[in-house]
GURORO-377408 format. One record per residue (C-alpha): residue in three letters; chain; residue number from 1; x, y, z. Coordinates in pm, whole numbers, plus 50000, padded with zeros to 5 digits. Layout:
N
{residu: ALA; chaine: A; num: NUM; px: X; py: Y; pz: Z} $
...
REM end
This chain:
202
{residu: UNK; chaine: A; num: 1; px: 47568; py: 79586; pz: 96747} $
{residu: UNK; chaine: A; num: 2; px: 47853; py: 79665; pz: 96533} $
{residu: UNK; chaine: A; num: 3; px: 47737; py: 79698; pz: 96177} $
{residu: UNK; chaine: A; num: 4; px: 48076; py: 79745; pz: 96059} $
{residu: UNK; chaine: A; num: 5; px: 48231; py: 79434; pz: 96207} $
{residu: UNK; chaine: A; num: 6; px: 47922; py: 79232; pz: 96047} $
{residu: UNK; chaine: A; num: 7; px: 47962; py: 79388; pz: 95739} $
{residu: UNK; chaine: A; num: 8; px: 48336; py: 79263; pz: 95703} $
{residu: UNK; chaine: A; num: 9; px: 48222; py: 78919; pz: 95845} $
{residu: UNK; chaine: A; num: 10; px: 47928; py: 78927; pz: 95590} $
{residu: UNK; chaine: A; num: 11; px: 48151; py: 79034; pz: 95306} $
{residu: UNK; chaine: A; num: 12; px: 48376; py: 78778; pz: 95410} $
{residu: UNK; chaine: A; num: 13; px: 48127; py: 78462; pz: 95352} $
{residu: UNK; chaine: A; num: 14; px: 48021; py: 78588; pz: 95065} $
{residu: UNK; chaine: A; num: 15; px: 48345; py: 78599; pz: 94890} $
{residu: UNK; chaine: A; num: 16; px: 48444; py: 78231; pz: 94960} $
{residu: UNK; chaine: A; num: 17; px: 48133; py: 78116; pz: 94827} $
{residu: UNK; chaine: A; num: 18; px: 48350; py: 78137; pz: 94512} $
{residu: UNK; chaine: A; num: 19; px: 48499; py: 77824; pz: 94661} $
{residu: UNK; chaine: A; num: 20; px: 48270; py: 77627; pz: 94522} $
{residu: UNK; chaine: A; num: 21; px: 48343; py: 77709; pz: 94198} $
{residu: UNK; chaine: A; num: 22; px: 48715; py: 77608; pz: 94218} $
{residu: UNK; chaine: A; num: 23; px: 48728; py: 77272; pz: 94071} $
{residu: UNK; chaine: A; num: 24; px: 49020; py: 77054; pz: 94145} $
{residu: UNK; chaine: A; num: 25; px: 49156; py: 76737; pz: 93932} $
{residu: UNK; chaine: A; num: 26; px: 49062; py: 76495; pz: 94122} $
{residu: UNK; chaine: A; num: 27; px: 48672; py: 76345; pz: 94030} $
{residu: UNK; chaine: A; num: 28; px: 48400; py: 76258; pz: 94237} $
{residu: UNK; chaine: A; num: 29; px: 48353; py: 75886; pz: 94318} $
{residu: UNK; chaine: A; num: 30; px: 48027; py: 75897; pz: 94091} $
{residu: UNK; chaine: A; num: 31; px: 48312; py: 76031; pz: 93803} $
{residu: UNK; chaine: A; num: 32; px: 48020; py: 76279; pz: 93692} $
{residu: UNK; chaine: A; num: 33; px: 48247; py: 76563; pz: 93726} $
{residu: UNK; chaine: A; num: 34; px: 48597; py: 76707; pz: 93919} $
{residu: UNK; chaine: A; num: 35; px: 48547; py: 76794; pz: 94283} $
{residu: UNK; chaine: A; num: 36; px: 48504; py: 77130; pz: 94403} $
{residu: UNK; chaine: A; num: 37; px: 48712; py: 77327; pz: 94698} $
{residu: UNK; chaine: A; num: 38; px: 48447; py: 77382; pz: 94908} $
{residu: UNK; chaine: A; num: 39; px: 48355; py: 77013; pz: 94894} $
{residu: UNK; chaine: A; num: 40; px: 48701; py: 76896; pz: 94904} $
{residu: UNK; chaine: A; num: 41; px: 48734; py: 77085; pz: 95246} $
{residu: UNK; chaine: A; num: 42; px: 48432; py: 76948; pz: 95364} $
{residu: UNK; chaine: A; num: 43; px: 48494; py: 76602; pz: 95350} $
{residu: UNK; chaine: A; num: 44; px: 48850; py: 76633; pz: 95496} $
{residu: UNK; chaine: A; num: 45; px: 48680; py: 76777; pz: 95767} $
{residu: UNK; chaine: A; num: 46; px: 48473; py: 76484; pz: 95824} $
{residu: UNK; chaine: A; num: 47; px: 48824; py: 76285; pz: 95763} $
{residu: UNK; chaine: A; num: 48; px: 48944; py: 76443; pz: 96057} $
{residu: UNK; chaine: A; num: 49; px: 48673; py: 76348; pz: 96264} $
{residu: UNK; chaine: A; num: 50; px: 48645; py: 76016; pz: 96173} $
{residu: UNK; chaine: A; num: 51; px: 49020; py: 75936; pz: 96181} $
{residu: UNK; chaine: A; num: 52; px: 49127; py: 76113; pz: 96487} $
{residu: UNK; chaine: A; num: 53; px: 49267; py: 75781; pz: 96643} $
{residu: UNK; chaine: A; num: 54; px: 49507; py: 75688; pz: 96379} $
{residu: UNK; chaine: A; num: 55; px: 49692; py: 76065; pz: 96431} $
{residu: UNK; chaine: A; num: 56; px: 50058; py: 76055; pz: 96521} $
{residu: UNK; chaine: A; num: 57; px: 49971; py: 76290; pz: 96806} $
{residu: UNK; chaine: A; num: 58; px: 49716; py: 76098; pz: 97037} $
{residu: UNK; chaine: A; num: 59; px: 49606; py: 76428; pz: 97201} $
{residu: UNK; chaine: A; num: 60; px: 49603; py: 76692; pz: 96841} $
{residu: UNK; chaine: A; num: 61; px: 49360; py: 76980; pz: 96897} $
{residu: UNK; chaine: A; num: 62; px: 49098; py: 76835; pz: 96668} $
{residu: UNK; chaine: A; num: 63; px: 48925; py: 77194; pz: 96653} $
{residu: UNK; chaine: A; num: 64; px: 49221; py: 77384; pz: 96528} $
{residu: UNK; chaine: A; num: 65; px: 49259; py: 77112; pz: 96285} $
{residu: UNK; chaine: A; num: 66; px: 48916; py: 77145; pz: 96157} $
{residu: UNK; chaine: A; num: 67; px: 48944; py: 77465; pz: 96111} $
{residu: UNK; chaine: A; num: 68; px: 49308; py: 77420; pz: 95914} $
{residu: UNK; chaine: A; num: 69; px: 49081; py: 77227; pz: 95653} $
{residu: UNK; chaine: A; num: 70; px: 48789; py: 77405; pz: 95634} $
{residu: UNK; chaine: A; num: 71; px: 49061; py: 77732; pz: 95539} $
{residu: UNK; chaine: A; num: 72; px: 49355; py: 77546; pz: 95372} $
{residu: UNK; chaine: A; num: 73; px: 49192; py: 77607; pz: 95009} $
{residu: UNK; chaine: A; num: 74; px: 49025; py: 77974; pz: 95066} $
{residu: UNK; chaine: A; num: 75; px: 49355; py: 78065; pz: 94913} $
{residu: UNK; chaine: A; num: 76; px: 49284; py: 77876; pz: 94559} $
{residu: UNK; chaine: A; num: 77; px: 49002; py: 78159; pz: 94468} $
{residu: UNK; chaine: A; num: 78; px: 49232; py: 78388; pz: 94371} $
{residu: UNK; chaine: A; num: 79; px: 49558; py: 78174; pz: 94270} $
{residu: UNK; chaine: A; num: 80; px: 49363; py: 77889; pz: 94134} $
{residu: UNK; chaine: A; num: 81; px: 49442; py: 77506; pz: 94159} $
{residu: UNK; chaine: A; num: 82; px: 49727; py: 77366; pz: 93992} $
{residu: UNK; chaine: A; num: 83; px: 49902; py: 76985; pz: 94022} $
{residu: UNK; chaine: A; num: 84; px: 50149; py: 76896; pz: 94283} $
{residu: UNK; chaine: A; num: 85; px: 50318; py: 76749; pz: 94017} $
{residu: UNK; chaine: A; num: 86; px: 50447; py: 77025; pz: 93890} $
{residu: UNK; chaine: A; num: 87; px: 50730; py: 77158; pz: 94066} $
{residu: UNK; chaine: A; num: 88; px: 50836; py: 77440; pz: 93793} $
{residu: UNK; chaine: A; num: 89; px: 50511; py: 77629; pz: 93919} $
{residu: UNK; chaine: A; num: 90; px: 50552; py: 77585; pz: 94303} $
{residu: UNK; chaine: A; num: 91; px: 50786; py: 77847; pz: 94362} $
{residu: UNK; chaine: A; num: 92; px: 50537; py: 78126; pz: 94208} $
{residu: UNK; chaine: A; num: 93; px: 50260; py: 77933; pz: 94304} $
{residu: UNK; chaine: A; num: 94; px: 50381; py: 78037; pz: 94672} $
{residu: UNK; chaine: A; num: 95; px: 50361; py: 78396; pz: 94594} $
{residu: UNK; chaine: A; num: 96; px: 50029; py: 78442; pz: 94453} $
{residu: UNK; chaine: A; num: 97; px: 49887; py: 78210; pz: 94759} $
{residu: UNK; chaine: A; num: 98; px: 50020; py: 78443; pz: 95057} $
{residu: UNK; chaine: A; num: 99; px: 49897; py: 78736; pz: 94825} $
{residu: UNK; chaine: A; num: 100; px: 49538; py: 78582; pz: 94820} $
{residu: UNK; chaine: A; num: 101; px: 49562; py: 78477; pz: 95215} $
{residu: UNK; chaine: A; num: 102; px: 49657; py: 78861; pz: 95266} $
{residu: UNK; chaine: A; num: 103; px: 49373; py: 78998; pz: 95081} $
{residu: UNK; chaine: A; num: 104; px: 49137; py: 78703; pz: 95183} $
{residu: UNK; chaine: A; num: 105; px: 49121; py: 78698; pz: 95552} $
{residu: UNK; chaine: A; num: 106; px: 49211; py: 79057; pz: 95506} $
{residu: UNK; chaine: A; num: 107; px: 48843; py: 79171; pz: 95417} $
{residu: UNK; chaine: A; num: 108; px: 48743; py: 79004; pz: 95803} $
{residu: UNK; chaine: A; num: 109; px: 48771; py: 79239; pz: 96131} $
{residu: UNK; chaine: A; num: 110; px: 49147; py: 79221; pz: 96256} $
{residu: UNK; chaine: A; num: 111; px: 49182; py: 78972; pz: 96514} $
{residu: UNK; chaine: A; num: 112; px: 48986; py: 78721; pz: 96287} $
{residu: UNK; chaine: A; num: 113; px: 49231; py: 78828; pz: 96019} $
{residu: UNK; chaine: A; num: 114; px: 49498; py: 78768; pz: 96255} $
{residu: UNK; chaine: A; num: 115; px: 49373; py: 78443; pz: 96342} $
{residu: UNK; chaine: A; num: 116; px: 49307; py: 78249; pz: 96007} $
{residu: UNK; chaine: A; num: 117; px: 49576; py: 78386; pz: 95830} $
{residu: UNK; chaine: A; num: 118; px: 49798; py: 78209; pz: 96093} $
{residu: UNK; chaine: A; num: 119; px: 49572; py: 77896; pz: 96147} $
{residu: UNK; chaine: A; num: 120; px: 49712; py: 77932; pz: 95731} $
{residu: UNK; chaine: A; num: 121; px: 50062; py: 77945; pz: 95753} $
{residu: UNK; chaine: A; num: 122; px: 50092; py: 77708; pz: 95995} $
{residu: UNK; chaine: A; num: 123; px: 49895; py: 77424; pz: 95768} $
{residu: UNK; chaine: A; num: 124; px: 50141; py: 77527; pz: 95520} $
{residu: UNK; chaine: A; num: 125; px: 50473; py: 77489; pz: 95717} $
{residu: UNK; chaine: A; num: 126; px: 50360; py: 77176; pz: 95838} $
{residu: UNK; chaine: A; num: 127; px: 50537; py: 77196; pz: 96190} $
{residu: UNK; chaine: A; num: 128; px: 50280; py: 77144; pz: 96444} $
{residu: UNK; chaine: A; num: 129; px: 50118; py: 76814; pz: 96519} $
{residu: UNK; chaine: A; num: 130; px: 49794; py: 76982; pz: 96436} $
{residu: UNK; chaine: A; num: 131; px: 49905; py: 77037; pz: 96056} $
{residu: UNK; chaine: A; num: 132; px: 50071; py: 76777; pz: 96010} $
{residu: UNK; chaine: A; num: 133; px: 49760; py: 76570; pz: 96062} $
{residu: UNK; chaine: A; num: 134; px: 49541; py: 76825; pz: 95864} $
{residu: UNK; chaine: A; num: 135; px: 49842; py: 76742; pz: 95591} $
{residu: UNK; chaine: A; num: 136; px: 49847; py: 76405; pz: 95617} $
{residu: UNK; chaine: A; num: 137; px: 49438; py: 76392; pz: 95503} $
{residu: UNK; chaine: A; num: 138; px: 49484; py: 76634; pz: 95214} $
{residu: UNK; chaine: A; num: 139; px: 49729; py: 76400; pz: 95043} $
{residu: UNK; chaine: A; num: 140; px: 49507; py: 76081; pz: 95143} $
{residu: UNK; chaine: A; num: 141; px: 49246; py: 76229; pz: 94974} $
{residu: UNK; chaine: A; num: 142; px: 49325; py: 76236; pz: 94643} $
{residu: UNK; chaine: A; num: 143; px: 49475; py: 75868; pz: 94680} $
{residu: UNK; chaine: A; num: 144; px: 49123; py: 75750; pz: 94774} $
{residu: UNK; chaine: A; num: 145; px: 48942; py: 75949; pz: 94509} $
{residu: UNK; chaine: A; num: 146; px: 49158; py: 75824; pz: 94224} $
{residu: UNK; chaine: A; num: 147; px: 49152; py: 75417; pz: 94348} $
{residu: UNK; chaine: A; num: 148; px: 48804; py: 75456; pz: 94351} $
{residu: UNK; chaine: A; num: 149; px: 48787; py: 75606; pz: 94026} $
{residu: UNK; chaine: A; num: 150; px: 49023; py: 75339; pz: 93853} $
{residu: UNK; chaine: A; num: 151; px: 49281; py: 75591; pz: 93874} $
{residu: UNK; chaine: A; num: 152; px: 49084; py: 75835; pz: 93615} $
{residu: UNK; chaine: A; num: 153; px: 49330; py: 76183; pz: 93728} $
{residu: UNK; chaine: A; num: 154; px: 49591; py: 75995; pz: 93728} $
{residu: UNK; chaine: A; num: 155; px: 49626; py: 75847; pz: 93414} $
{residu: UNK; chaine: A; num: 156; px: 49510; py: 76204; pz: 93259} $
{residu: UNK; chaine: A; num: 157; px: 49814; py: 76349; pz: 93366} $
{residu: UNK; chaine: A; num: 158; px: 50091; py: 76038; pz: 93328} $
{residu: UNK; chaine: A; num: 159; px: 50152; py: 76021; pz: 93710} $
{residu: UNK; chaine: A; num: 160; px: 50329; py: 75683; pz: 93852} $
{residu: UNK; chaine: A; num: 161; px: 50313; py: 75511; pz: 94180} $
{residu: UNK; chaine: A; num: 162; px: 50673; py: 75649; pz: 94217} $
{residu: UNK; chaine: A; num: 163; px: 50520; py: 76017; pz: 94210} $
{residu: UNK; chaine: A; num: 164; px: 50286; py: 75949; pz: 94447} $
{residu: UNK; chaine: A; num: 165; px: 50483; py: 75726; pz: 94680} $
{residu: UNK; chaine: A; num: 166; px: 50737; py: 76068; pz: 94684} $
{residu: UNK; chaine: A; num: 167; px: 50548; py: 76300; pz: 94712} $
{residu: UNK; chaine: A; num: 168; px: 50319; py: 76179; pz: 94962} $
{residu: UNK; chaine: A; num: 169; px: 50523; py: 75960; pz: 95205} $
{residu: UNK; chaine: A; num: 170; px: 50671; py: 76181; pz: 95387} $
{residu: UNK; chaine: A; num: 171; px: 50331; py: 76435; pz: 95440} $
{residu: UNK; chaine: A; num: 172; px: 50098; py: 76136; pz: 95490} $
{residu: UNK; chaine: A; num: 173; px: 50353; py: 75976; pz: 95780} $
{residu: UNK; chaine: A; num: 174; px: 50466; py: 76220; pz: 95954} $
{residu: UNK; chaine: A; num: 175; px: 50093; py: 76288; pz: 96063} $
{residu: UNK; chaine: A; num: 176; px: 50001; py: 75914; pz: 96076} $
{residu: UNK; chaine: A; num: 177; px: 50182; py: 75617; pz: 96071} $
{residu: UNK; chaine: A; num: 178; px: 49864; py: 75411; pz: 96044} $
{residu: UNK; chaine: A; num: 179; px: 49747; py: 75619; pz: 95750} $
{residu: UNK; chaine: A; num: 180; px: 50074; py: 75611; pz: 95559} $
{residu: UNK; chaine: A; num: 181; px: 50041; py: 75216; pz: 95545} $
{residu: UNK; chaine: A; num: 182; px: 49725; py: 75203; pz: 95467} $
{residu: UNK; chaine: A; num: 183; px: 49765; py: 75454; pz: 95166} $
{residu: UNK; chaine: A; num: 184; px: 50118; py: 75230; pz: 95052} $
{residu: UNK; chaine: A; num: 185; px: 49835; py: 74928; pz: 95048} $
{residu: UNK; chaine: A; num: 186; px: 49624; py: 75158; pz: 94812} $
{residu: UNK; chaine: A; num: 187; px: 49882; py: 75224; pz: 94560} $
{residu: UNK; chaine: A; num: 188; px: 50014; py: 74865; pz: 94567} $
{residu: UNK; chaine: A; num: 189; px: 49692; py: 74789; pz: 94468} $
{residu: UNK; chaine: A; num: 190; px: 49595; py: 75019; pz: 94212} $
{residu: UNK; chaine: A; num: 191; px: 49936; py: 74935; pz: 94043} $
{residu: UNK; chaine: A; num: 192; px: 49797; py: 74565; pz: 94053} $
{residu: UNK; chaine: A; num: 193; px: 49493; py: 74674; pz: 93881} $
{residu: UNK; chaine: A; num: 194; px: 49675; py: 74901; pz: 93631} $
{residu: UNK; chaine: A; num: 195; px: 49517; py: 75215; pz: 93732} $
{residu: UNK; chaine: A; num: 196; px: 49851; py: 75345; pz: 93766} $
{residu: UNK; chaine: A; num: 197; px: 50140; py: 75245; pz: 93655} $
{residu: UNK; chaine: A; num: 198; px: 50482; py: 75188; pz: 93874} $
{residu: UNK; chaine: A; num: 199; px: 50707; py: 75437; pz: 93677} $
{residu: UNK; chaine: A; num: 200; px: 51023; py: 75281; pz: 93830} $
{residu: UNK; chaine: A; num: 201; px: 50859; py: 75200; pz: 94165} $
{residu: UNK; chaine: A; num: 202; px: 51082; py: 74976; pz: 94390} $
REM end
């Protein structure tokens, strides 16, 4: 056995238990509190498995995908969450990420270093058909959690169907056509309910 390789696999699981302590905007269904990383990843992971049909790619890994979303967040221990909305902090926001993947999947044995750290980047370029799918259910998400919440994160923070609609358009179709249609049919709604309000929306 070797206790050294354990050890860094150990030490590993142990530090993204922090995970769960990362909260994120968006608020459980219930609205008793924000969601957490760790359960945020979990239930895109069932997302993926569920919704497997409705990928662009009839034949996507659904493994590699799976484990795209159970990593994707790992990052946010160190560099926090932070809104999509806000595009003066995305530039630095990019930095401190790929500093926390580096020393993240750097405290695992090499090859498993090697592994996630690129199962990482390539969620974040969004190239592959594998990531783009993974992408596509990260920005459905939030959609779903704030319709069924009567739009609770998004009226905190003065976002309009217009925000969502550009932001997530291109992300959410590009990894499912079906998806992207059904989400447009979410925010029509929720604008018809007033949970969130067009902002210019055409």
């Amino acid at each position: 056995m070797n206790m050294e390789r354990m050890n860094q696999q150990m030490n590993f699981l142990i530090e993204i238990d922090k995970l769960k302590s990362v909260y994120r905007r968006a608020f459980l269904v219930d609205r008793s509190r924000n969601e957490n990383d760790a359960e945020h990843s979990w239930h895109l992971a069932m997302m993926a498995l569920l919704l497997r049909e409705h990928a662009a790619e009839p034949h996507v890994d659904l493994l590699r995908v799976l484990k795209m979303l159970l990593i994707h967040d790992i990052v946010e221990i160190d560099a926090g969450d932070f809104s999509p909305y806000e595009a003066h902090v995305r530039a630095d926001k990019q930095v401190q990420e790929q500093a926390a993947a580096r020393r993240l999947f750097g405290l695992l044995p090499e090859e498993q270093c090697g592994e996630l750290l690129a199962l990482w980047q390539e969620f974040e370029a969004r190239e592959t058909a594998e990531a783009k799918y993974a992408s596509a259910l990260d920005r459905l998400s939030p959609i779903l959690l704030n319709v069924q919440t009567e739009g609770k994160t998004w009226q905190q923070h003065g976002i309009t169907a217009e925000m969502v609609i550009a932001r997530n358009r291109q992300p959410i179709s590009e990894g499912s056509e079906i998806l992207w249609h059904y989400a447009e049919e979410l925010i029509r709604d929720a604008v018809l309910k007033g949970y969130l309000p067009a902002g210019g929306e055409r």
